[in-house]
N, C-alpha and C positions, 0 to 999 in steps of 0.2 A: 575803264577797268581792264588788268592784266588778263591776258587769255588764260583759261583754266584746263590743263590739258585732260583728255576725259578721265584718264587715271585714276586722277586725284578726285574731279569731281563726280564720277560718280566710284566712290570710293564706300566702301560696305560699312554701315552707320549702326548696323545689331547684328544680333548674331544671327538672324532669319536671313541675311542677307551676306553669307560666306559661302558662295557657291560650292556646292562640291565639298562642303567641309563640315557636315552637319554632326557627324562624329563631335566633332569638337566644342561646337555650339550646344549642343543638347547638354554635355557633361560639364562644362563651366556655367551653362543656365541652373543646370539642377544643384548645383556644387550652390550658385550665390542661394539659390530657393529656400536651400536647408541650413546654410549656412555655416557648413561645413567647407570655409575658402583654406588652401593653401597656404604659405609664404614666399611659395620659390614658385614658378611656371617655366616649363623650358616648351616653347615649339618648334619644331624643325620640319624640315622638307625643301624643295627646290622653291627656284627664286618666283615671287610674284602669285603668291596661291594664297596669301593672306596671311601671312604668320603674324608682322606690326599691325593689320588693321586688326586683327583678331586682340592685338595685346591692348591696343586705344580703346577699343569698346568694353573690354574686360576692364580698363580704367576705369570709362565712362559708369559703367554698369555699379563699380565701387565704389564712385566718390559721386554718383547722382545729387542733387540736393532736394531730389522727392523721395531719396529714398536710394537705403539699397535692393537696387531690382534685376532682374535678368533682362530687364526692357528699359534702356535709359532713355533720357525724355528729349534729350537732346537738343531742347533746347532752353536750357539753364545756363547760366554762365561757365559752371563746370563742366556741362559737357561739350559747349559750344568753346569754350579755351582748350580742354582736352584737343577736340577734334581738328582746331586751328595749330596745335603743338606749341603752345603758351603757357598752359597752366603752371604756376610755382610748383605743385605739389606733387608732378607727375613729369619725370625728368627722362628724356630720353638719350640715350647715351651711342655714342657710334662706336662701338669696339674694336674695329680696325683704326681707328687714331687715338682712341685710349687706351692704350694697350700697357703701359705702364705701372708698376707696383704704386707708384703717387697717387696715377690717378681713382687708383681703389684707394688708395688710402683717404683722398678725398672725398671718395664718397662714404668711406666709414663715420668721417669727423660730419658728414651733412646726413646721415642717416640717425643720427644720436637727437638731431633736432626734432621737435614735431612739427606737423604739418601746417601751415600758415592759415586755412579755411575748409580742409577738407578730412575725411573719416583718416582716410593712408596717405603714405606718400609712397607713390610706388617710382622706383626705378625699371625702365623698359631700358635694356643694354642689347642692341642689334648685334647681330656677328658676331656673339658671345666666344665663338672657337679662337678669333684673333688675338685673344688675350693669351699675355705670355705666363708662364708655367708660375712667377713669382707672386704676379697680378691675382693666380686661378688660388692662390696658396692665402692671401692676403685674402680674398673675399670666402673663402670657406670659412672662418670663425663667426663670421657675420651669418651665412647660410647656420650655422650650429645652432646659435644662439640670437636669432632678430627681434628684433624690438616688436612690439604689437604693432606698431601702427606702420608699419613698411611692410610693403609687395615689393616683389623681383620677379620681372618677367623676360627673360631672356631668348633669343628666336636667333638662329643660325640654317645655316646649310648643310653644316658639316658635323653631326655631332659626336662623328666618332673623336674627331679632335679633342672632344672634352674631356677632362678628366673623369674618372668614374666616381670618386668624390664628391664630385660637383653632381654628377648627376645624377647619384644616388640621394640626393637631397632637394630635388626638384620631383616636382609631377611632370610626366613628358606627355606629349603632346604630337602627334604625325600629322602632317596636314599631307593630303594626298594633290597629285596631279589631278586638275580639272580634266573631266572628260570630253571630247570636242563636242558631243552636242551639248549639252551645258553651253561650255563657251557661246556656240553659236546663236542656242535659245537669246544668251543674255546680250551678246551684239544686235541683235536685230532689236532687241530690246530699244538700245539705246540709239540706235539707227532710226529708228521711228520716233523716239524723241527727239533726234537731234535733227529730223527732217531730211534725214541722208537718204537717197535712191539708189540701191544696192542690191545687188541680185544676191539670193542665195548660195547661190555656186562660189562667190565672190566672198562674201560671208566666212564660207568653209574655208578656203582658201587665206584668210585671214587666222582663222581659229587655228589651223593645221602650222603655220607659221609659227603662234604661239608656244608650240609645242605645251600645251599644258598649262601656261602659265595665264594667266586674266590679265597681268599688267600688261606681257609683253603685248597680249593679241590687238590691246586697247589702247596702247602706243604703236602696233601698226597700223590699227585705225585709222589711229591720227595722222600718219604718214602718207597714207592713203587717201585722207581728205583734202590735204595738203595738197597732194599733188591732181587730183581730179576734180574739186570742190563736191558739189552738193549732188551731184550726176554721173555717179562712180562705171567706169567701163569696165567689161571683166578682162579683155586685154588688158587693160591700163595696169589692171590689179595683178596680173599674172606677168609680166614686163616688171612692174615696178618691185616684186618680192622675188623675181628668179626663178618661179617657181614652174616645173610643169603643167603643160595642159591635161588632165584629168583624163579625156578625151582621149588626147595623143598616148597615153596610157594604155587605157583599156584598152584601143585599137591594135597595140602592141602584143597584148597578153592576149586578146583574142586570134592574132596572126600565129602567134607561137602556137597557140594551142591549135588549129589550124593547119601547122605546117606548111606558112607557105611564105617562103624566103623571100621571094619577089617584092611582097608589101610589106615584108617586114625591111629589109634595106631602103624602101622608097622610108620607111620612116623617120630612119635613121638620117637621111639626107633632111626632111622636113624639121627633124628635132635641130642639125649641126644649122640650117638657116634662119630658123628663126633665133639662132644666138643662145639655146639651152648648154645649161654647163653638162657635159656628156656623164660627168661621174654624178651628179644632183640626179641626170635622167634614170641613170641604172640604182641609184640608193632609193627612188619612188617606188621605180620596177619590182627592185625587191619589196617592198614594202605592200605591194599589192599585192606579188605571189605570198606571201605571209598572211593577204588577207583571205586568198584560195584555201588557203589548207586551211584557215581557221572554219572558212564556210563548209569545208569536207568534212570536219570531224568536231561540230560545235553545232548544235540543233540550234540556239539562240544567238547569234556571232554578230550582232549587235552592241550586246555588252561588255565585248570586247575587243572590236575596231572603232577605228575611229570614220567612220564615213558619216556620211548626212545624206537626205534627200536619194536620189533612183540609185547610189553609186552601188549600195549595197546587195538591191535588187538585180544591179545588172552583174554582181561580183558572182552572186549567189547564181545565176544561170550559168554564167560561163564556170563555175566550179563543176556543175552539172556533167560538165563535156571532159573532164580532165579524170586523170586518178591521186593518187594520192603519193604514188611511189614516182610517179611523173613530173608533181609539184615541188618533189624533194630533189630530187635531180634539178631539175630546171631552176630553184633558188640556189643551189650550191656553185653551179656555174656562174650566177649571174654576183653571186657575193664572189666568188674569185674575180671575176672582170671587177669589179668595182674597185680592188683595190689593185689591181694590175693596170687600168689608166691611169691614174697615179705617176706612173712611172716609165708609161708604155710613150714614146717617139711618137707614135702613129695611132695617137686613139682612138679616132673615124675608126682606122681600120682595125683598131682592134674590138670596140663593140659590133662593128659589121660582122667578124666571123665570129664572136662569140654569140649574136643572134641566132646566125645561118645554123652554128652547130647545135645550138638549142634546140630550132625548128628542126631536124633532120635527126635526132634524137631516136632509136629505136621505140616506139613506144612497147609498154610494159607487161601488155599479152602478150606480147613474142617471147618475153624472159619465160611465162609461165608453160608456154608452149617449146619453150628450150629448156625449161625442168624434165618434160616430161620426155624429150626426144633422148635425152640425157639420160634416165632412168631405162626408157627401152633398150638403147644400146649397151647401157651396163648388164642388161637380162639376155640378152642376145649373145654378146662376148660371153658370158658366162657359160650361154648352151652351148656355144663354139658353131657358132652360128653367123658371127664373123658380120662388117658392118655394114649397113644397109642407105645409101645414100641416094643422091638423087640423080647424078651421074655413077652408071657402072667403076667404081674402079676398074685402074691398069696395074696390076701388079706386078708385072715386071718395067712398067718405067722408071725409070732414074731421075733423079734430082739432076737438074742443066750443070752439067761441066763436068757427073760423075759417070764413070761408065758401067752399065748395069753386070753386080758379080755372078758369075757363074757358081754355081751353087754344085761344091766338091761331091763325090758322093764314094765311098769306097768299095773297092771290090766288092762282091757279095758272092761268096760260094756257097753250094747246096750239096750236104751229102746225102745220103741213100733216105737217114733217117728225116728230112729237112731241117738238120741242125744246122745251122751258120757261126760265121765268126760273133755278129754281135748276140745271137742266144746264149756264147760261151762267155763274152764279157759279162755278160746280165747275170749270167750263175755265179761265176767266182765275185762278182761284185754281192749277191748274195752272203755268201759264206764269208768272204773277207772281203772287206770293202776296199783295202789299202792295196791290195794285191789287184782287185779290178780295176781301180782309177789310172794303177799302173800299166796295165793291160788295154784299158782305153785309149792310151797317149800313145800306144803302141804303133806304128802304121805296118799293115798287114800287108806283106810282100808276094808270100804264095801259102794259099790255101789249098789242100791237097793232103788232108785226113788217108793217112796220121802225120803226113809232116806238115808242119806250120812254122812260116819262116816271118818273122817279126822284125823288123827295123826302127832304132833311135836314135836322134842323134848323138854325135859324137861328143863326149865330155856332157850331157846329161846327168840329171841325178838319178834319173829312172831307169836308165842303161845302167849304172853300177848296182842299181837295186836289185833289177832283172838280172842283171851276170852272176848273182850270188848261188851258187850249185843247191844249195837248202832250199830257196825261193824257186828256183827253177826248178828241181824236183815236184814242191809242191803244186805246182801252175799244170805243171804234164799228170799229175794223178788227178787234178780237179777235173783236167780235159779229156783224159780216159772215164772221168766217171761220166761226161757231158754226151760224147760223139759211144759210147759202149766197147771202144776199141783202143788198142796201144798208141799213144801220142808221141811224137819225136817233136820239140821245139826247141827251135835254132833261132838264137837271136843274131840279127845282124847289125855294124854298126853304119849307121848312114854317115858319109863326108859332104860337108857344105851342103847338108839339106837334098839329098839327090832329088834333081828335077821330075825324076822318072817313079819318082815313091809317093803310090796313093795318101790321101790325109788320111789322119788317124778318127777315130771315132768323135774322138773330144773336137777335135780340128771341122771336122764334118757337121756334128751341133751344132758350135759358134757360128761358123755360115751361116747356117739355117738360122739362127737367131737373128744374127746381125740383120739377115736378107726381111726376115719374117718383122723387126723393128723398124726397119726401111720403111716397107711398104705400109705396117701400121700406124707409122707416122703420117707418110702420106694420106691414107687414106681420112686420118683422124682431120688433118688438115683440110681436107678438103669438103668434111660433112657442115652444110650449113648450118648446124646448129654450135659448132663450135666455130666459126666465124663471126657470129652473131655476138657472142661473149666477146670475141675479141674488140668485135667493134665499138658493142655498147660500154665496155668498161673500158676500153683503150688497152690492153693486155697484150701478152705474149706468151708462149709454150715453151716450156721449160725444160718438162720432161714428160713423157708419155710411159706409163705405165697399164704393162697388161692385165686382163683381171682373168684371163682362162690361159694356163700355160701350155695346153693341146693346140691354140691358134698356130692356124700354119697359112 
């Protein structure tokens, strides 16, 4: 007798026996109970979750010959032809090779007949989306208007392909992805029936392969038996699917979390020898920090990983040791390295330092302790209280290659009453502002109440402003009303900047700003708490802005 691959043989015979799909089995059992069936059936979902066994049994269950039951007996002629794919009356169709307007039209002209022995003749058409737009056009009059004794059960993958016509004329149907204990339950299942020696870890390892699907996991199975017989090794089984060791995982996420680079590069060297594919190791990696956060912020995170057996337990401790803002950083790197080997010359070495940089990672008290370093020194500049780091700044050092500027300062004369030149700016900037800013830019040559001799340069707009006899007039009355006595000012004009001619007021500020932005750069530069940012985010300074304009 032909070998029967386990697929098929053990293949789900009722609806009690659609793993994972109970959704669907309860509401087609109670549908046949009441007897309130359908015409059309549409199921969908990915491959290998039961959508055709679900539509054979819904056959089974309709054309019984004890009956129509939610429990077919299976073994009547009809259900036992059903189950073999024989039956006349239950015609299953493959959609991607009949995809043509004929061959709907063929089945229009064989749907008009009645059934040879049984209640319906139902049509099962797989892959219902492959049919072309004419085909989907041809079989809606039939969906409008069907005969009593025809089913249409239709199961795809893709159902957006379908027209909405079409599927507004069907009852749909989702069949979900298996969850991997499920799968695993039902492998072991069948491992003990088939007399298979298999470890559990090995098991998961098959079911995780599945990704979701019963056929595929039960066709690795088979590949697996194939290649080990009856005394399956979990090497064998993790060599033969590709797949990382479990193990070599966790050891990884616990080195990271850890920090400590040294055992995480030996791993990396254990992953590139024993032959793992370096992008399969980092798309695991993520997949288990995915399983970290779920266990940081999911009280029950079982039902929604996929683990089995201690993995869970041991995810759930090391989630313990880690944070939350930690695990998000650490998968956002590890999903860029996954798809930068790809592409990367040198992958070794590129998952090598995307490790090392992981593990060396600032961990994320320090951010919250550079919030708050952050916030003092905002309160402090404010007081003018200026910044407080861990080495004294050097204010007068210079940046390497500049030479530190000498910080201009201008004349300052005192007369009797301690009135000076910048008092007198301050006042007429008062009263006119346009007339002080003028007077600012001024650079004061001799002071010597009441004469005041003012120098600008030459071709100047503020030297013709100043020369105006009205303007000047009024400058000498504001500065009799400032110093209590008769003022004489004499503007003079400077040629080529005289070297000999103190900076003006305005000229004098700027210094001081300039000097005062220098050294607030530096110092800002050098407080560890803004290094810290640079590090952790990879950044740079841009621009420093002061928050108390009295810093000096």
């Amino acid at each position: 007798m032909a070998y029967l691959v386990l697929a098929r043989k053990w293949r789900p015979q009722n609806f009690a026996d659609l793993i994972g799909q109970e959704h669907v089995g309860q509401t087609l059992a109670n549908a046949i109970r009441s007897g309130r069936i359908h015409h059309a059936f549409l199921f969908t979902g990915a491959r290998g979750v039961g959508k055709t066994s679900a539509a054979r049994i819904l056959a089974k269950a309709l054309n019984c010959e004890k009956g129509l039951s939610d429990q077919p007996c299976n073994e009547c002629s009809s259900c036992t032809e059903i189950t073999a794919g024989r039956n006349l009356d239950v015609l299953e169709i493959d959609g991607a090779s009949n995809t043509g307007v004929d061959d709907i039209r063929a089945l229009r002209e064989n749907i008009r007949y009645l059934p040879s022995r049984s209640r319906f003749k139902i049509f099962i058409i797989d892959e219902v989306h492959m049919l072309s737009t004419n085909a989907f056009n041809a079989l809606l009059k039939t969906l409008e208007e069907p005969p009593d004794h025809a089913k249409f059960i239709f199961a795809t993958t893709e159902p957006h392909k379908i027209p909405i016509t079409i599927l507004s004329r069907c009852q749909r149907f989702d069949f979900r992805k298996i969850p991997l204990q499920r799968v695993t339950q039902l492998l072991r299942k069948i491992s003990t029936a088939e007399k298979l020696q298999i470890s559990d870890q090995s098991l998961a390892l098959v079911a995780r392969h599945g990704e979701g699907s019963m056929r595929d996991a039960l066709s690795t199975l088979d590949q697996v038996i194939a290649f080990s017989g009856e005394q399956v090794n979990d090497d064998d089984v993790q060599a033969l699917l590709g797949m990382v060791d479990r193990r070599l995982l966790l050891d990884t996420l616990d080195a990271i979390l850890q920090r400590d680079s040294r055992r995480l590069l030996d791993i990396v060297r254990r992953v590139d020898q024993l032959g793992h594919a370096l992008r399969q190791f980092t798309l695991e990696l993520v997949e288990l920090v995915r399983g970290l956060v779920i266990c940081k912020v999911v009280a029950e995170p079982e039902e929604l990983l996929d683990l089995v057996g201690d993995e869970l337990k041991e995810l759930q401790k090391l989630a313990e040791t880690s944070s939350l803002e930690d695990l998000q950083r650490i998968v956002t790197l590890l999903m860029k390295a996954q798809a930068e080997l790809a592409q990367s010359p040198f992958p070794l070495l590129t998952l090598e330092m995307v490790l090392v940089k992981v593990a060396n990672l600032a961990p994320t008290q320090e951010i919250g302790r550079l919030i708050q370093h952050l916030e003092s020194l905002e309160k402090r500049l404010a007081g003018g209280s200026g910044l407080s780091t861990a080495s004294p700044p050097q204010p007068n050092k210079a940046p390497t290659g500049e030479p530190t500027p000498k910080k201009p300062e201008a004349p300052v004369a005192t007369s009797t009453d301690n009135k000076d030149w910048q008092g007198l700016v301050e006042q007429v900037k008062q009263s006119r502002p346009i007339l002080g800013t003028v007077l600012e830019h001024g650079r004061l040559l001799k002071f010597k109440p009441p004469l005041l001799e003012i120098g600008y340069p030459k071709g100047s707009g503020m030297l013709v402003q100043i020369q105006d006899q009205e303007t000047c007039r009024e400058l000498e009355t504001l500065a009799e009303a400032y110093f209590h006595q008769k003022v004489t000012l004499k503007i003079l004009t400077l040629v080529d900047e005289q070297q000999d001619a103190p900076p003006s007021l305005a000229e004098t500020r700027q210094a001081r700003e300039t000097d005062r932005m220098r050294r607030l750069r530096e110092d800002a530069m050098e407080h560890p708490a803004l290094k810290s940012v640079l590090e952790i985010f990879d950044g740079e300074v841009r621009s420093i802005t002061p928050t108390d304009k009295g810093f000096v």
